[in-house]
C-alpha positions in Angstrom: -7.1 -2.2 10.3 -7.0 -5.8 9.8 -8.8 -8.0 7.3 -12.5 -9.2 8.2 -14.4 -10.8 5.5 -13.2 -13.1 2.6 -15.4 -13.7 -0.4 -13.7 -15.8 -3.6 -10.0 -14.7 -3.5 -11.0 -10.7 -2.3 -10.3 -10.1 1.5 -12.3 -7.1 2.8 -9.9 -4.5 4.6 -11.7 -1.4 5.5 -13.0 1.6 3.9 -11.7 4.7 1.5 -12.3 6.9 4.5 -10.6 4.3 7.1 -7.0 5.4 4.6 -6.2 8.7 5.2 -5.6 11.0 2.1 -2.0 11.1 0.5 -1.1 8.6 3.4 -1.5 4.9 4.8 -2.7 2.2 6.9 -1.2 -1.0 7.4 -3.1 -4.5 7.3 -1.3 -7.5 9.6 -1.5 -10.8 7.9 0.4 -14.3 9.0 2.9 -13.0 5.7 4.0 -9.7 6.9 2.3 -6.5 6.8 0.8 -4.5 3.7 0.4 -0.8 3.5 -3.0 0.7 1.9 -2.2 4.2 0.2 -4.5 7.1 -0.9 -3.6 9.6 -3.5 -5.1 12.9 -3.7 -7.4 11.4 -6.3 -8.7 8.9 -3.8 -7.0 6.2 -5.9 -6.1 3.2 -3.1 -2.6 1.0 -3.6 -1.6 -2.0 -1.6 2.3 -2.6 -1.0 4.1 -4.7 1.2 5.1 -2.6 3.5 8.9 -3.1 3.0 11.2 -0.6 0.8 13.2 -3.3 -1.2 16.3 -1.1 -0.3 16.5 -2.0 3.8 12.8 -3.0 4.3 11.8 0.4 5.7 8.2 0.9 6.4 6.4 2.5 3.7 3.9 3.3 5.5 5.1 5.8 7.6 6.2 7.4 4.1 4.7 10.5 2.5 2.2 9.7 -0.4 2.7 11.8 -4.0 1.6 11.3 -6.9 1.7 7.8 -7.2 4.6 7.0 -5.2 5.5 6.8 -1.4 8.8 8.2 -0.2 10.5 5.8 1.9 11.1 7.1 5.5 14.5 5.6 6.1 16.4 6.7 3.1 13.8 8.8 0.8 13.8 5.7 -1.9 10.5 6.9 -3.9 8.5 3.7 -4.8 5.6 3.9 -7.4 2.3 2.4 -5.7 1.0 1.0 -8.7 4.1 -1.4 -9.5 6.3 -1.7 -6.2 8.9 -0.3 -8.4 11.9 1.6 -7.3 12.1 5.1 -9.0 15.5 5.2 -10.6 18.7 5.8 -10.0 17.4 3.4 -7.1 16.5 -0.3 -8.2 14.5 -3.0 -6.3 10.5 -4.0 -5.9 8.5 -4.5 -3.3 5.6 -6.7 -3.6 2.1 -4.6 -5.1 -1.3 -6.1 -4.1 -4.4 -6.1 -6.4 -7.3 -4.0 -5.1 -10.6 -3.3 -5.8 -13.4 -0.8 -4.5 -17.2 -1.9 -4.0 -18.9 1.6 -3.1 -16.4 2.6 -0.5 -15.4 -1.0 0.8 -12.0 -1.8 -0.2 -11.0 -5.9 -1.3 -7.1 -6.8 -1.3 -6.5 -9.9 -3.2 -3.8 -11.9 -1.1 
C-alpha cells in the first residue's frame, strides 16, 4: 500500500478493509516505513515500523488489544502511543490517523 493522495497535511493510504483485522500493512515513504494496525474493534494505528528495542518490524507482529508484539524479541508496544510495555522501555514513533467513511488519512 503506498500513499496516493494528499489534501492539507492528511496523506490518503488505503482503506479499513486494505488492513487486515488484528494485523498490518506497511506504507513506504522517503522516511522509512510505517505500519497500519487493526484491532478487533476495527480501530486503525500508524507506527513506525521499528521496535525501539532492535528496530524489528512491527508489522510482521501479532496485533492485541492495543498493542503489537514485536517479532524479534516479543517487546509488546501499545499502538496508540509507540510506547514500550514495561519492564521493557523505549518508543517508536505513532502517526495521527483519521477515517473518512472507510478511507484512511496518515498525517506525516
Amino acid at each position: 500500500m503506498s500513499a496516493v493522495k494528499q489534501e492539507a497535511n492528511w496523506i490518503e493510504v488505503g482503506q479499513v478493509e486494505d488492513v487486515p483485522r488484528l494485523g498490518a500493512r506497511v506504507i513506504k515513504t522517503d522516511d522509512g516505513n510505517i505500519g497500519l494496525f487493526r484491532t478487533a474493534e476495527d480501530e486503525i494505528f500508524a507506527l513506525r515500523d521499528e521496535c525501539p528495542h532492535k528496530k524489528g518490524p512491527l508489522s510482521q507482529g501479532i496485533v492485541h488489544g492495543k498493542k503489537v508484539t514485536c517479532p524479534l524479541h516479543n517487546w509488546n508496544i501499545q499502538l496508540d502511543s509507540g510506547e514500550a510495555v514495561a519492564p521493557d522501555e523505549g518508543c517508536t514513533a505513532s502517526f495521527p490517523i483519521k477515517i473518512e467513511g472507510t478511507t484512511i488519512y496518515i498525517a506525516i
